[in-house]
C-alpha positions as CSV (number, residue, x, y, z in Angstrom):
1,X,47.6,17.8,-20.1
2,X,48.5,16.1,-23.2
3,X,51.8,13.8,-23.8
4,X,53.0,16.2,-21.3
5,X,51.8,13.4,-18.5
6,X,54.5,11.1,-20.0
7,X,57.7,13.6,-19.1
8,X,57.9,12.5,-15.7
9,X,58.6,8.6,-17.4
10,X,61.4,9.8,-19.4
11,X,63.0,12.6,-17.3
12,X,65.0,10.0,-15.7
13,X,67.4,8.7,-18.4
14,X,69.4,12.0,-17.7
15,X,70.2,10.5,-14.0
16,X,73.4,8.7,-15.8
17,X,75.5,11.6,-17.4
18,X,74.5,13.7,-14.3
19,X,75.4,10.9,-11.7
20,X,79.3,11.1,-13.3
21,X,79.3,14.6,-13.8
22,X,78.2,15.1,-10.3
23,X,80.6,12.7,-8.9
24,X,83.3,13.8,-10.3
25,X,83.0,18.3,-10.2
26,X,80.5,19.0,-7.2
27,X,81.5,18.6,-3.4
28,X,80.9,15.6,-1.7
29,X,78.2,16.9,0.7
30,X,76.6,18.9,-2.8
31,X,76.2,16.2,-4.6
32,X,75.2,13.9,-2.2
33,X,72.5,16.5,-1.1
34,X,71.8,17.7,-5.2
35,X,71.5,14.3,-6.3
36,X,69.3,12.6,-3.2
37,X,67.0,15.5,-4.2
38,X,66.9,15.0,-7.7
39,X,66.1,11.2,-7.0
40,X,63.4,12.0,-4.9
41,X,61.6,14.6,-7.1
42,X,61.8,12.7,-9.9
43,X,60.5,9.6,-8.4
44,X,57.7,10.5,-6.9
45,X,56.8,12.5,-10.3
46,X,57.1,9.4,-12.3
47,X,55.2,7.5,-9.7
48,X,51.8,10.5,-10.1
49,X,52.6,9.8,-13.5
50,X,51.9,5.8,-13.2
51,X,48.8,7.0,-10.7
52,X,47.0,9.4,-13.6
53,X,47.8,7.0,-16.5
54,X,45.4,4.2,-13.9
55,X,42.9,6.7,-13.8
56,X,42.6,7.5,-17.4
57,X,43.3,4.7,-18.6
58,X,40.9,2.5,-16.7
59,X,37.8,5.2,-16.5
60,X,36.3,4.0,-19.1
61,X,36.7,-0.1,-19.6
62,X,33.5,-1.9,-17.7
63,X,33.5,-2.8,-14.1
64,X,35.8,-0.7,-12.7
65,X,34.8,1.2,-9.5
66,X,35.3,4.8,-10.8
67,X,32.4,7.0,-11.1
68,X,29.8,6.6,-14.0
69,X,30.2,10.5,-14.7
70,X,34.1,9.5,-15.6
71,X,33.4,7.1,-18.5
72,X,31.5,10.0,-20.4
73,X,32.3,10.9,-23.6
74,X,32.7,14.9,-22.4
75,X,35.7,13.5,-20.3
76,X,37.2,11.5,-22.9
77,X,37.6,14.3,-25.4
78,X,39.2,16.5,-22.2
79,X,41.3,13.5,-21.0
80,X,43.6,11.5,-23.1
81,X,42.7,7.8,-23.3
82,X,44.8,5.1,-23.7
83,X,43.7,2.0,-22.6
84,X,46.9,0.0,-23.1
85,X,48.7,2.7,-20.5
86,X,46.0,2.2,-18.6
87,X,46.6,-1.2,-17.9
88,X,50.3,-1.6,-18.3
89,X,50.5,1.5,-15.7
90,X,48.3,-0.7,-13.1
91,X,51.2,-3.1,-12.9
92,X,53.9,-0.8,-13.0
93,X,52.2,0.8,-9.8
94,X,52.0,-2.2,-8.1
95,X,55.2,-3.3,-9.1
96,X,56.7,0.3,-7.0
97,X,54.4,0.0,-4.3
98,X,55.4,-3.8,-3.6
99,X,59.2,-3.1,-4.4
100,X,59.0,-0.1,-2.0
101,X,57.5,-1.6,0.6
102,X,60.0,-4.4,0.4
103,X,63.7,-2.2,0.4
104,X,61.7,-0.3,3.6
105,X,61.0,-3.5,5.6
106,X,64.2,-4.8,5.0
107,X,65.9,-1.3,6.2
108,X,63.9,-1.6,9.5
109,X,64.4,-5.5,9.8
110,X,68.2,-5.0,9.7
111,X,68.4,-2.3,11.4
112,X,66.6,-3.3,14.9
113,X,68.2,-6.9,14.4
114,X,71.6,-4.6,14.6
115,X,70.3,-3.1,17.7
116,X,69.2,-6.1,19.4
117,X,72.8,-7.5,18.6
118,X,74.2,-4.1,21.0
119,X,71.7,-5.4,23.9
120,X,73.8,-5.1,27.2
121,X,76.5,-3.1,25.8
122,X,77.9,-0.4,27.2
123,X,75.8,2.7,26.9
124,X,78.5,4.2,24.9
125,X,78.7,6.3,20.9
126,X,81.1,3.5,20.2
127,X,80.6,-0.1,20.1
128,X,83.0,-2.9,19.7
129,X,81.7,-6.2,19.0
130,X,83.7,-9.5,19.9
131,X,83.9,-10.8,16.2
132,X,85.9,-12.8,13.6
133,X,84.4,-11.2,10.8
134,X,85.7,-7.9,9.7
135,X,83.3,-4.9,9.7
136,X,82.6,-1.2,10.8
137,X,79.5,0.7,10.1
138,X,77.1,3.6,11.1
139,X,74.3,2.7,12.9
140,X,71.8,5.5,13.3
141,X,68.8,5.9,16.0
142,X,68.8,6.5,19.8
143,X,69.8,9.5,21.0
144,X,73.2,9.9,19.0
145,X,73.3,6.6,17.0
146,X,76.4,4.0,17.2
147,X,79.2,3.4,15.8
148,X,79.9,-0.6,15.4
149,X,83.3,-2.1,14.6
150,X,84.2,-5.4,14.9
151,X,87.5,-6.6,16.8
152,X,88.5,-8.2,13.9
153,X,88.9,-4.7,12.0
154,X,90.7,-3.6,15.1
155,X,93.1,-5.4,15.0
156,X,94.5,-5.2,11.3
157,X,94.6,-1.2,12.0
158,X,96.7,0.7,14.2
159,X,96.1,3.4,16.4
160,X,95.7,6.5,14.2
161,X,94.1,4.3,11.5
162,X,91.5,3.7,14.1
163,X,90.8,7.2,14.8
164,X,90.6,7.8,11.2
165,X,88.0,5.2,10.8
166,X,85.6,6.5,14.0
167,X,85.8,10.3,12.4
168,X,84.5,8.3,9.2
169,X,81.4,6.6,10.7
170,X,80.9,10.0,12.9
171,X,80.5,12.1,9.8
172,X,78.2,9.2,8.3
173,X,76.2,9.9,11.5
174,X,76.6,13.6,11.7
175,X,75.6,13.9,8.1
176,X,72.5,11.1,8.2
177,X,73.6,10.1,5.0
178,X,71.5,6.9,6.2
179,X,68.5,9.1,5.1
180,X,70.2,9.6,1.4
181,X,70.9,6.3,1.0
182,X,67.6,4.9,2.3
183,X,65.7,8.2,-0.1
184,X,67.7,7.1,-2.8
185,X,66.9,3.3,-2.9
186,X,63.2,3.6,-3.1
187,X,63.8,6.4,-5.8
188,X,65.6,3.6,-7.8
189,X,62.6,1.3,-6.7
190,X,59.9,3.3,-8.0
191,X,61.8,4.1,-11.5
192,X,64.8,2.2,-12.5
193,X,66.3,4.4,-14.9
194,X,67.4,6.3,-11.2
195,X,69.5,3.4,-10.3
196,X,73.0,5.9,-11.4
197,X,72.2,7.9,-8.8
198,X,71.6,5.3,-6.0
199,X,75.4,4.3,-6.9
200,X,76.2,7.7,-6.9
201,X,75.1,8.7,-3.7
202,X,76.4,5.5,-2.5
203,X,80.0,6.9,-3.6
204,X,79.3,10.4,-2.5
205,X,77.8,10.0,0.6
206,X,81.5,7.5,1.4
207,X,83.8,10.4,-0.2
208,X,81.5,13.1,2.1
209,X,83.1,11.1,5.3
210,X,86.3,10.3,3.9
211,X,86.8,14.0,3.5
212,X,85.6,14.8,6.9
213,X,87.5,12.1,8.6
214,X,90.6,14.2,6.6
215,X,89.3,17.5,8.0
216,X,88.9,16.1,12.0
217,X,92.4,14.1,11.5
218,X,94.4,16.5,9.4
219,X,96.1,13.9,7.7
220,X,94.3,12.7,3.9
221,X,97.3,10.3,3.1
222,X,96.3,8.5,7.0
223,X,92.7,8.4,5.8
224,X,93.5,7.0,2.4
225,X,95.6,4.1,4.0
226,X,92.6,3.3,6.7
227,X,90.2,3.3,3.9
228,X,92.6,1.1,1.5
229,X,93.2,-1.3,4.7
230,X,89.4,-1.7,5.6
231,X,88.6,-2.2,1.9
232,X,90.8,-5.0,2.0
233,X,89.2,-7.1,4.7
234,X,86.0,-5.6,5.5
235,X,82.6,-7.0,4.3
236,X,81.3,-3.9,4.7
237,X,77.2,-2.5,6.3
238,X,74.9,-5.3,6.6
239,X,72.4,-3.6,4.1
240,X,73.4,-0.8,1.6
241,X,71.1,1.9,3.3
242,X,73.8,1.8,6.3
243,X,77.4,3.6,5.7
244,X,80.5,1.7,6.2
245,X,83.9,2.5,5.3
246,X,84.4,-0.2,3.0
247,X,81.6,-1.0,1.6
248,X,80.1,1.0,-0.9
249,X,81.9,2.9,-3.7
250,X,85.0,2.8,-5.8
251,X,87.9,2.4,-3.2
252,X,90.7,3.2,-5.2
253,X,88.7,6.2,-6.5
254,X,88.3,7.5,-2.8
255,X,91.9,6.2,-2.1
256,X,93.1,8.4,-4.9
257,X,90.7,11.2,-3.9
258,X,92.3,11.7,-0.9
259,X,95.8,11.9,-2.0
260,X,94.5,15.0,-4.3
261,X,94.0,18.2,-3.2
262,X,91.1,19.0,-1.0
263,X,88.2,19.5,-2.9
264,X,86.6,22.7,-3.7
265,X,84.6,24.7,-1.4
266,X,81.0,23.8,-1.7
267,X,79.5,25.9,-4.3
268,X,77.2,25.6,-7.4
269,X,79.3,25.6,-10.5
270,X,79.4,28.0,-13.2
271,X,76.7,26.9,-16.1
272,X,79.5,27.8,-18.6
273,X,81.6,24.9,-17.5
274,X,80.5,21.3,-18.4
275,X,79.2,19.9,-15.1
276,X,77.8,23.5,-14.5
277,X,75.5,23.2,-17.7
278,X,74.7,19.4,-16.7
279,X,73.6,20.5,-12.6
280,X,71.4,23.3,-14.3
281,X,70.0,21.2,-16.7
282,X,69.4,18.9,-14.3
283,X,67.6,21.3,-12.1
284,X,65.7,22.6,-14.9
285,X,64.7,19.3,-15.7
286,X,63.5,18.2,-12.0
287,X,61.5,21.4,-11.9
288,X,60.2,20.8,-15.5
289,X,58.9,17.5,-14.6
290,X,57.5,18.1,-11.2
291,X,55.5,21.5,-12.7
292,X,54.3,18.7,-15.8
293,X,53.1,16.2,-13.3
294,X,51.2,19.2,-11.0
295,X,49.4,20.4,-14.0
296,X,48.4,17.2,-15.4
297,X,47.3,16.6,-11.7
298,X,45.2,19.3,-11.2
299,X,43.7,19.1,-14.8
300,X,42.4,15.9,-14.1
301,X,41.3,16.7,-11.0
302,X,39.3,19.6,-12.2
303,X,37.9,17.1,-15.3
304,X,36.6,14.4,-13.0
305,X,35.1,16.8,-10.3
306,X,32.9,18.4,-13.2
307,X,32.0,15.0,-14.3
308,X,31.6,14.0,-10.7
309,X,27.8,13.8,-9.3
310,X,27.1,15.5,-6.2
């Protein structure tokens, strides 16, 4: 097992040059779906990582709970032992499990106070709400989910603007990119150094609909003007694990996506090309450290079982 056990810690400081690289070569709906995977691997690595540091760290100081057969000195010439890491890794653990459980209440909380808001509305995909405050968002569950603008956004957008902005909160419900956002928020919980890609998905999961709003209207340059427009006056989703329009990612980034060329088809690129050679290593990476933290796993599990009484 070794230092091995401490890859999963440090794997994560390549989410920032792989965020941007991402970002800016892969597809939208690639890198949104590369880079929620790559957030969720490598957090719940790093989290078994926190878990087998408690266990050997703590085995051996007095009154803990473990197993007397654990605290032998057979097992502490198999294991590593560091009590420090031990005990620094029992608040880290906590800290995840308390930080998690927070961001997931809070996504459930808002979410069934947004459907209680739509009680005795229409039974219809889209929703418009009688407000002064500018807003549109995506608001999965049901049958189909909903689609809730405000009358205030309404009315600072014309017709085809309008249509533009349902296609956009359609493909944030076609695509569940509540899921991603959601995945990628408790990734960044349970290790911060994944907080580049929670902002990343953020941006790609919004540029994945912007280009699909494109695709279903056929015009980008109507698309970029509805996005610049709701930008301008929207406050955007009520929590960032719901997709709005305006409310997460660089506009003007988005605004000037959309007056470029499509982007390419979705396909992995070359490793010979810069953000090839960054998804790859990437990849490697993720694979690397969720292979570490399965053999450090099942080494300790075989250690203790042998020093485990019947």
């Amino acid at each position: 097992m070794g230092v091995f056990v401490f890859l999963p810690l440090v794997l994560p400081l390549t989410a920032l040059p792989v965020a941007r690289l991402a970002e800016q070569h892969l597809h939208p709906r690639l890198a949104t779906r590369f880079l929620t995977a790559l957030a969720v691997v490598l957090a719940v690595c790093s989290t078994l990582c926190l878990g087998l540091l408690v266990v050997v760290g703590t085995a051996q100081l007095p009154g803990n709970p473990l197993p007397d057969g654990w605290s032998d000195a057979e097992v502490r010439d198999a294991v590593p032992y560091d009590e420090v890491a031990g005990k620094a890794a029992i608040a880290a653990l906590v800290a995840v499990a308390v930080a998690c459980a927070v961001t997931g209440a809070r996504h459930r909380r808002i979410r069934r106070r947004a459907w209680r808001a739509l009680e005795g509305m229409p039974e219809r995909r889209l929703v418009v709400l009688p407000d002064r405050e500018p807003y549109a968002y995506a608001l999965p569950g049901g049958t189909q989910g909903r689609i809730v603008v405000s009358s205030a956004l309404l009315d600072h957008l014309n017709s085809t603007e309008r249509e533009a902005l349902f296609a956009h909160e359609r493909a944030h419900l076609t695509g569940r990119h509540h899921r991603s956002l959601l995945a990628v928020r408790l990734a960044a919980r349970a290790n911060p150094l994944l907080r580049p890609l929670q902002a990343a998905v953020a941006y790609t999961t919004e540029r994945w609909a912007d280009e699909e709003a494109a695709r279903n209207t056929g015009s980008r340059r109507l698309v970029a003007r509805a996005i610049g427009k709701a930008a301008l006056v929207s406050r955007g989703a009520p929590t960032p694990t719901l997709a709005g329009i305006g409310g997460a990612g660089p506009v003007p980034r988005r605004v000037a996506a959309l007056l470029a060329p499509a982007p390419a088809a979705m396909t992995w690129p070359s490793v010979f090309t810069t953000a090839g050679l960054a998804v790859w290593t990437a990849a490697a990476g993720t694979v690397g450290s969720a292979l570490s933290s399965a053999n450090a796993t099942v080494t300790l599990f075989f250690v203790l079982k042998a020093a485990t009484p019947l």
